[in-house]
N, C-alpha and C positions, 0 to 999 in steps of 0.2 A: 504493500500500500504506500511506505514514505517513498521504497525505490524508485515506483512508477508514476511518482509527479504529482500524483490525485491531491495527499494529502497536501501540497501547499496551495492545490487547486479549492480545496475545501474551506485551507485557513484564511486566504486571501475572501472568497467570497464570502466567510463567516464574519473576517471582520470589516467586509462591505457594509453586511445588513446591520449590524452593528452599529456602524458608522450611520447610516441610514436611519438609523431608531433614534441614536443619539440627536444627531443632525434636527429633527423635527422637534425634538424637546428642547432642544439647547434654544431654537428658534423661538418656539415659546417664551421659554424662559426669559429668553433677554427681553422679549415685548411687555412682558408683565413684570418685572424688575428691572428694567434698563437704568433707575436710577443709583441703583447700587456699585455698577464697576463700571459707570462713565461708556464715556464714546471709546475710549482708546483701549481698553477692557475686552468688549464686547467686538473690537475689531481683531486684536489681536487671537482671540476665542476663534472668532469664526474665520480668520486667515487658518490657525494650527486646525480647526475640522476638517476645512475645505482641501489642504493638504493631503491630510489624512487620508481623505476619500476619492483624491488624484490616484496618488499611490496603487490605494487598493484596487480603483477602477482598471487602472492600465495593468497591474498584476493580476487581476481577473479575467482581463482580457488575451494576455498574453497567454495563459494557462487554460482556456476554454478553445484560442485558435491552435493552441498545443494540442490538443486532446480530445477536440471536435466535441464539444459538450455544453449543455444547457443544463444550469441548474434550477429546480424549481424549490423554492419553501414555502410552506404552506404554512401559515398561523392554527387557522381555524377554519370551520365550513358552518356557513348558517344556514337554516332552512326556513325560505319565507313562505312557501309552500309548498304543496307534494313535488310538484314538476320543476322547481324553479329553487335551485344550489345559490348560496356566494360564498367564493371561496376566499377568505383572505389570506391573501399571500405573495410571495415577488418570483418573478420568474429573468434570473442573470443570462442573456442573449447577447451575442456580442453587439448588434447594434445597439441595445439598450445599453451595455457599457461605454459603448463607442458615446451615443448623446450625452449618458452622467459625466465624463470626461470633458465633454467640450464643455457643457452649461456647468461643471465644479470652475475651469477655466477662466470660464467668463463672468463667473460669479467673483471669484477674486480678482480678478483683473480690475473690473467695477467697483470693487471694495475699495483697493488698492488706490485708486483714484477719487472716490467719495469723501475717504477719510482727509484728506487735505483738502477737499473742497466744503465740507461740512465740519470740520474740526471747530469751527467758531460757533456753529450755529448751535442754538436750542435742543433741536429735536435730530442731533446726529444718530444717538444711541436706538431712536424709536425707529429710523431709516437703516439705519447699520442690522439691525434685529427684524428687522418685517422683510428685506431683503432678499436675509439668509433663511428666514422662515420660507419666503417665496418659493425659493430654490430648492427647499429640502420639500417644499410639495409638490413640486415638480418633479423631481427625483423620483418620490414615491408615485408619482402622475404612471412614469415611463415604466415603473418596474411591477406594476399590476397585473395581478392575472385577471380578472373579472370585472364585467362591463361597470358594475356596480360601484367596487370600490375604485375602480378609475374616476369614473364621474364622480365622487365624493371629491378626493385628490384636484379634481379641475375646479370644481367648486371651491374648495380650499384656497389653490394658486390666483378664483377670480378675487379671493376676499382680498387677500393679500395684495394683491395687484391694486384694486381699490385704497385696504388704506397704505399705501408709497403715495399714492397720488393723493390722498385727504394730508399726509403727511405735510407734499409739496404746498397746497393749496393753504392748511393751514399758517406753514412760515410765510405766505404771502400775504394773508388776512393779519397777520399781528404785524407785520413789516406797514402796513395802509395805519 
């Protein structure tokens, strides 16, 4: 099993979803306590996650086009009635790797640049945090197996998407 590769194919994708679980709480977290470790806190946070789940993305990837494999995890299966399963869970695909890669990418790249540009403002920590929350539901958007929890996932990413923009709107209304 360690000879033939599998296992660091396992450990890599185990500490994707990992990554991925964290990833979506951390994003929480910081919208709902962003006053506790500032703007430069909560960047520094989600630069070391987004990192993290570079790494993992592209070693996931590397070890799936190694060994020609799709993993799937399943959480849990709900039954909403007789005919009709949802199954929570993520299924690691290399293009779904391949997209987590670019949007981890481009979510730090956009950080990276935000943070000197909001570093003065008010509400850096509530943009720095809704951001990263965005992206971590997006992530979970890509790596769904079932119609269901996908569209939860999109709905998530529209909330999100919304408040960046209440965000924006708001430092313009106390700026007037």
């Amino acid at each position: 099993f360690i000879k033939s590769g599998f296992f660091f194919f396992f450990f890599f994708a185990f500490c994707l979803v990992a990554l991925l679980c964290f990833s979506l709480m951390q994003g929480m977290f910081m919208y709902f306590y962003w006053g506790h470790a500032g703007a430069r806190g909560f960047f520094y946070a989600a630069q070391l996650t987004l990192a993290a789940l570079f790494v993992a993305a592209v070693a996931t990837i590397v070890n799936t086009l190694k060994h020609q494999t799709i993993l799937t995890v399943t959480f849990g299966v709900f039954s909403l009635t007789d005919s009709h399963l949802i199954t929570v869970g993520l299924m690691l695909d290399q293009l779904a790797l391949l997209c987590t890669a670019t949007i981890v990418l481009l979510t730090a790249i956009s950080l990276a640049f935000g943070i000197e540009y909001l570093a003065r403002e008010p509400v850096a920590a509530a943009t720095i945090s809704t951001m990263f929350a965005f992206a971590a539901s997006i992530l979970w958007f890509l790596f769904s197996v079932d119609l269901g929890v996908m569209l939860a996932f999109w709905e998530l990413a529209g909330f999100f998407s919304v408040m960046l923009i209440n965000t924006f709107y708001s430092r313009i209304r106390t700026a007037q």
